[in-house]
NUPA-305653 format. One record per residue: residue number from 1; residue in three letters; x negated, y, z negated of N, C-alpha, C in turn. Coordinates in nm, 2 decimals. Layout:
NUPA-305653
<NUM "ALA" <X Y Z> <X Y Z> <X Y Z>>
...
end
This chain:
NUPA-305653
<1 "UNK" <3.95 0.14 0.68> <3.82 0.08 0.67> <3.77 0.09 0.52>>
<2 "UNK" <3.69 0.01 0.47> <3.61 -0.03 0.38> <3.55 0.07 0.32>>
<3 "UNK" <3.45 0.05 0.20> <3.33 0.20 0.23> <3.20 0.07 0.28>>
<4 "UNK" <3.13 0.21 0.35> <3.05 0.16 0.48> <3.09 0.17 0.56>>
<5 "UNK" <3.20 0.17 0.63> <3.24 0.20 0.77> <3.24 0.08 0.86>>
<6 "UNK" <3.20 -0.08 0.76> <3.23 -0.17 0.88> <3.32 -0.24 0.88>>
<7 "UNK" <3.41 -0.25 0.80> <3.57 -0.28 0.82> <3.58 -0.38 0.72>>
<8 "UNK" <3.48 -0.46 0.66> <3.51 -0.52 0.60> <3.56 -0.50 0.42>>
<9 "UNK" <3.60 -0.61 0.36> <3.67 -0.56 0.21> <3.59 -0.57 0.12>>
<10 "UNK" <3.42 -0.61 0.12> <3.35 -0.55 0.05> <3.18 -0.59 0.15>>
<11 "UNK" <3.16 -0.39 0.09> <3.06 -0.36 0.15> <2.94 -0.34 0.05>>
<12 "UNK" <2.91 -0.38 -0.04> <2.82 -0.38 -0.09> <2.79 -0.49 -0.21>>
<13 "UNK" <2.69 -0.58 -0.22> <2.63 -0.65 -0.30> <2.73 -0.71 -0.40>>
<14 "UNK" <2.71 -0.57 -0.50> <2.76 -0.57 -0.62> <2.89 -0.62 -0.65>>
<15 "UNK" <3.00 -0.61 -0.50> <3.12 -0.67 -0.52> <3.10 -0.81 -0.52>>
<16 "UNK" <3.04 -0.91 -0.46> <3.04 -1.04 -0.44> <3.01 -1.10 -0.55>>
<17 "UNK" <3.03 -1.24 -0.53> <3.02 -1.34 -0.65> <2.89 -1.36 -0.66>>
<18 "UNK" <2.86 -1.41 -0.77> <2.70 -1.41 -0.76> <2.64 -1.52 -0.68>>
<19 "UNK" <2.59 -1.55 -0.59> <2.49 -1.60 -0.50> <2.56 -1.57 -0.36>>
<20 "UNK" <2.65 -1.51 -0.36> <2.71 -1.48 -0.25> <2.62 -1.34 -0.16>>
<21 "UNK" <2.56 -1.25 -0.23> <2.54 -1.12 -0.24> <2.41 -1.13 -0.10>>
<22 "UNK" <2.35 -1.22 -0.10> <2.24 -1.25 0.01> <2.26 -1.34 0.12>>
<23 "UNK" <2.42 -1.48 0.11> <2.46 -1.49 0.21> <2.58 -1.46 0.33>>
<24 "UNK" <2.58 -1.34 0.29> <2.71 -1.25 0.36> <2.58 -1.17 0.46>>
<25 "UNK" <2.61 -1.16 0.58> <2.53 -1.11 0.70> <2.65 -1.10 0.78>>
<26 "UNK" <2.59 -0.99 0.85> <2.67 -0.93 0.96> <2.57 -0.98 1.10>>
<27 "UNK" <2.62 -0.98 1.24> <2.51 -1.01 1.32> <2.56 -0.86 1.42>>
<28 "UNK" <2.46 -0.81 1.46> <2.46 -0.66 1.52> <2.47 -0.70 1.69>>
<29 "UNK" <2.55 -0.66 1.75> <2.61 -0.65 1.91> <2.49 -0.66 1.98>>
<30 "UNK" <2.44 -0.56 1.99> <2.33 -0.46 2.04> <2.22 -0.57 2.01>>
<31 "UNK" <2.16 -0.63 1.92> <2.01 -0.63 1.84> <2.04 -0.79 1.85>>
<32 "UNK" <2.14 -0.85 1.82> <2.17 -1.04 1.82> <2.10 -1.04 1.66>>
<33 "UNK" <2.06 -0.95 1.58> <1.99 -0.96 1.46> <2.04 -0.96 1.33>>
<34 "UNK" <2.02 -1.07 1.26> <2.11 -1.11 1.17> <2.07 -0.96 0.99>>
<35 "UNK" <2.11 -0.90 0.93> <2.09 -0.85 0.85> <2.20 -0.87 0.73>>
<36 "UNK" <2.13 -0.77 0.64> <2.24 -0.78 0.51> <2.29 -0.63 0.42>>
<37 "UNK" <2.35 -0.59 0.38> <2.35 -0.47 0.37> <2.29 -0.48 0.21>>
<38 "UNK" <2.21 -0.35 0.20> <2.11 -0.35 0.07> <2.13 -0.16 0.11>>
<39 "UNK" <2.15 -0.11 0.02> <2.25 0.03 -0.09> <2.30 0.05 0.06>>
<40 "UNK" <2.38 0.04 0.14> <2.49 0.07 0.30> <2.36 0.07 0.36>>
<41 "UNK" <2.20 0.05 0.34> <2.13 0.00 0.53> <2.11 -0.10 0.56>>
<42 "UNK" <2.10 -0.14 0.67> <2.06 -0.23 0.72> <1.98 -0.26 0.76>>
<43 "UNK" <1.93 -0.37 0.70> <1.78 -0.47 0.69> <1.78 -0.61 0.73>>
<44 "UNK" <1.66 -0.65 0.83> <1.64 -0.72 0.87> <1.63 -0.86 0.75>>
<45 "UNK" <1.71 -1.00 0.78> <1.67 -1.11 0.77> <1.56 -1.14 0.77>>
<46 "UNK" <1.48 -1.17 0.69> <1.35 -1.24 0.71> <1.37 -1.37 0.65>>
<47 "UNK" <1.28 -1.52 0.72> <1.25 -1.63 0.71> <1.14 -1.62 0.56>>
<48 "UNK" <1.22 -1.67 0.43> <1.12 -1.68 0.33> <0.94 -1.70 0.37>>
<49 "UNK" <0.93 -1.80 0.47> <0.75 -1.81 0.50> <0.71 -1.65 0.55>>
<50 "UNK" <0.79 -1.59 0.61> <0.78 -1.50 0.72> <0.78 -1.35 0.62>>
<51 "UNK" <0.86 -1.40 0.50> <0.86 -1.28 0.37> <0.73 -1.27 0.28>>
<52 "UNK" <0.66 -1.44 0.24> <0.57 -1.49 0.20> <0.42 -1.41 0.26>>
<53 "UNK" <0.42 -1.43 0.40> <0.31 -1.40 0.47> <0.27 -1.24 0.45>>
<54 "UNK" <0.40 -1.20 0.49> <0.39 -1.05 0.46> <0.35 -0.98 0.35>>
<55 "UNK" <0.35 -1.08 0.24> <0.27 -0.98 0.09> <0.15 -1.06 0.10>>
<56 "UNK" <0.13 -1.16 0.11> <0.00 -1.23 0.11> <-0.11 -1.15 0.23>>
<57 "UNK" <-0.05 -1.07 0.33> <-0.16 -1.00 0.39> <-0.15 -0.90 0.33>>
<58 "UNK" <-0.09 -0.85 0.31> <-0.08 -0.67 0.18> <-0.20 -0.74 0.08>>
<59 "UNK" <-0.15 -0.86 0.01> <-0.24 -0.82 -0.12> <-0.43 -0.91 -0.05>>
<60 "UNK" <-0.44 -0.96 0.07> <-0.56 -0.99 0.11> <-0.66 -0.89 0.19>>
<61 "UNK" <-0.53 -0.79 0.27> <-0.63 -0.61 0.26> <-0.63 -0.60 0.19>>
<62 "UNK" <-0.59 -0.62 0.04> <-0.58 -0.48 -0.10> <-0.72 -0.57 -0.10>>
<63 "UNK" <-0.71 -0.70 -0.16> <-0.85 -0.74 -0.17> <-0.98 -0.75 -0.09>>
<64 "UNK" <-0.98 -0.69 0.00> <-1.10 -0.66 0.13> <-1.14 -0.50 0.08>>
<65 "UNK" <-1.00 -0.45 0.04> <-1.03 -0.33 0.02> <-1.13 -0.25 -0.11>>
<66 "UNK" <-1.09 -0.34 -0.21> <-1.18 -0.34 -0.30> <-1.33 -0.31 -0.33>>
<67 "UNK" <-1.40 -0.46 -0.26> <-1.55 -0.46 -0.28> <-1.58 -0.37 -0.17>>
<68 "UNK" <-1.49 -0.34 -0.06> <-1.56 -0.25 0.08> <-1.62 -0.12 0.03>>
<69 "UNK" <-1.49 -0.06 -0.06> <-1.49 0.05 -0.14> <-1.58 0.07 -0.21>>
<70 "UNK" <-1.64 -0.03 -0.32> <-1.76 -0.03 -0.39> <-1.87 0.00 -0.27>>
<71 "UNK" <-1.90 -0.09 -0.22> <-2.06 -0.11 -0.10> <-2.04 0.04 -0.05>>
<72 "UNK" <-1.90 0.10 -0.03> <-1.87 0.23 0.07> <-1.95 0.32 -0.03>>
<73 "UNK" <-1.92 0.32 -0.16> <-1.94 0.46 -0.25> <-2.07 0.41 -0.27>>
<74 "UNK" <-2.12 0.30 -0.29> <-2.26 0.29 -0.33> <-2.35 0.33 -0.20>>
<75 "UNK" <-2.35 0.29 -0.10> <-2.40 0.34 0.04> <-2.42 0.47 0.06>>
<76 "UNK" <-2.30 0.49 0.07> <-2.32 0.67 0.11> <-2.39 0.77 0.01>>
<77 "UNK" <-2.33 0.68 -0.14> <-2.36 0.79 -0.25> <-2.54 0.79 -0.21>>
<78 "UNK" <-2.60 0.65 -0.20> <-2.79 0.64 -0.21> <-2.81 0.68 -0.08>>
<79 "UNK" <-2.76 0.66 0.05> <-2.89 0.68 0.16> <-2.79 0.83 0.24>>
<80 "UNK" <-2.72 0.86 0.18> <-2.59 1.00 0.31> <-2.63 1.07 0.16>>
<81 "UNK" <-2.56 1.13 0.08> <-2.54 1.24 0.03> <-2.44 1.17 -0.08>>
<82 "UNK" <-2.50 1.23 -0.24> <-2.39 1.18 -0.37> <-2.33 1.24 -0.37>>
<83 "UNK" <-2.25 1.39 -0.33> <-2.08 1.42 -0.29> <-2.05 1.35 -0.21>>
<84 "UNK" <-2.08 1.26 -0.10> <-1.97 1.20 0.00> <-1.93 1.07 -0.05>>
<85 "UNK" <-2.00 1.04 -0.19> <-1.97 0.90 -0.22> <-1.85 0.81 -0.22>>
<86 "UNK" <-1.73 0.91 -0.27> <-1.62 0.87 -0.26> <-1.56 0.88 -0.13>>
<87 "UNK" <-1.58 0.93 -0.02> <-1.52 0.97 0.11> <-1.60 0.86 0.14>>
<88 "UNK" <-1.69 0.79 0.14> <-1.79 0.69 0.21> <-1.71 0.55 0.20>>
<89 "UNK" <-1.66 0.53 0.05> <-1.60 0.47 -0.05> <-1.46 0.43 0.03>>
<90 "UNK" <-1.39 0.56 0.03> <-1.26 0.52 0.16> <-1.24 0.55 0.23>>
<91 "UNK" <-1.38 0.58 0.36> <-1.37 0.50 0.52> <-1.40 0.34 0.52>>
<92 "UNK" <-1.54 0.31 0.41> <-1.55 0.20 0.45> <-1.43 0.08 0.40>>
<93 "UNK" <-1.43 0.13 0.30> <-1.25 0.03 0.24> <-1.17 0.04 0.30>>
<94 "UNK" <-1.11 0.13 0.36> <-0.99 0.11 0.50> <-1.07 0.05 0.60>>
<95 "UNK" <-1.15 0.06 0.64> <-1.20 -0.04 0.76> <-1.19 -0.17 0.73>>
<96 "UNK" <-1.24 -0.22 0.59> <-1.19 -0.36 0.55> <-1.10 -0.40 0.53>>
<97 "UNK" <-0.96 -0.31 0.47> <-0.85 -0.35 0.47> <-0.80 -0.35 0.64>>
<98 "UNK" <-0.85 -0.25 0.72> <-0.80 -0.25 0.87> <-0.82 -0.40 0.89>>
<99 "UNK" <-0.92 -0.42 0.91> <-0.98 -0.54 0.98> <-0.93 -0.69 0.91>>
<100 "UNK" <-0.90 -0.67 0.80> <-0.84 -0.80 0.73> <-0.69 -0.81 0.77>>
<101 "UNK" <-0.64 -0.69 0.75> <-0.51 -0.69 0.82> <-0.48 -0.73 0.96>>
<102 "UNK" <-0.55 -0.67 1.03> <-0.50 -0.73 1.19> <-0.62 -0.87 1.21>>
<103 "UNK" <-0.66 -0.90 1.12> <-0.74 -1.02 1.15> <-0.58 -1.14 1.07>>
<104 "UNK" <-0.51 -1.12 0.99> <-0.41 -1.24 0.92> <-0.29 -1.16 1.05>>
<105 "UNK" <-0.27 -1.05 1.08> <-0.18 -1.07 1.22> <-0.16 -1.12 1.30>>
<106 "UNK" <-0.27 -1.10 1.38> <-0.37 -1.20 1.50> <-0.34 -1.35 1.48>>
<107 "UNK" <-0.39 -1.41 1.35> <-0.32 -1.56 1.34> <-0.20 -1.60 1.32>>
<108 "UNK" <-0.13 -1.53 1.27> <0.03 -1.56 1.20> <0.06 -1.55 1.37>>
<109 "UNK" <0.05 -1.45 1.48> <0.10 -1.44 1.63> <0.06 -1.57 1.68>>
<110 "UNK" <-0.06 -1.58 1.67> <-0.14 -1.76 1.76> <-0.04 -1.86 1.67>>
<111 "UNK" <-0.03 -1.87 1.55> <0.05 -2.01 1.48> <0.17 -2.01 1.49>>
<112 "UNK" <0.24 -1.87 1.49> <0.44 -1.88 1.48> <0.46 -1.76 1.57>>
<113 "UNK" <0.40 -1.74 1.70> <0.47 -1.68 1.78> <0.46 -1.52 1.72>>
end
């Protein structure tokens, strides 16, 4: 056997020709799921739109996260207590990233399943 253990005569990236390195996939018995090997693990195939979506909700909580965090530290700091400012700061900013997050989930499920 190979190194990697899956029998084949090259198991990693680096041996293949160049543009070859991303369409060499194995499909898994068990799972019907197509991957690719990246340093010997195995990682899921993703559909470019489906790769797309996934940073575009990362970086639309980071941006919820933001101003939530400001209004959080300014809140707490004036009407709770000016030690809790920053604790105030990141409950309320994770609740906006929460909420923006499973609000771009929720649609990507209703539009593509």
């Amino acid at each position: 056997m190979a190194a990697g253990g899956r029998g084949d005569s090259c198991a990693t990236p680096a041996c293949l020709p160049v543009g070859q390195a991303h369409e060499k996939a194995w499909r898994t018995p068990a799972l019907g799921v197509r991957t690719t090997p990246i340093l010997g693990a195995m990682e899921p195939v993703r559909a470019p739109l489906r790769r797309r979506f996934e940073q575009e909700r990362r970086r639309a909580a980071f941006l919820a996260f933001l101003p939530m965090a400001g209004v959080g530290i300014i809140a707490t700091d004036t009407w709770v207590d000016h030690w809790l400012g920053a604790l105030g700061g990141l409950a309320l900013g994770g609740l906006g990233y929460a909420v923006v997050y499973a609000y771009e989930t929720v649609m990507w499920r209703l539009h593509h399943g």
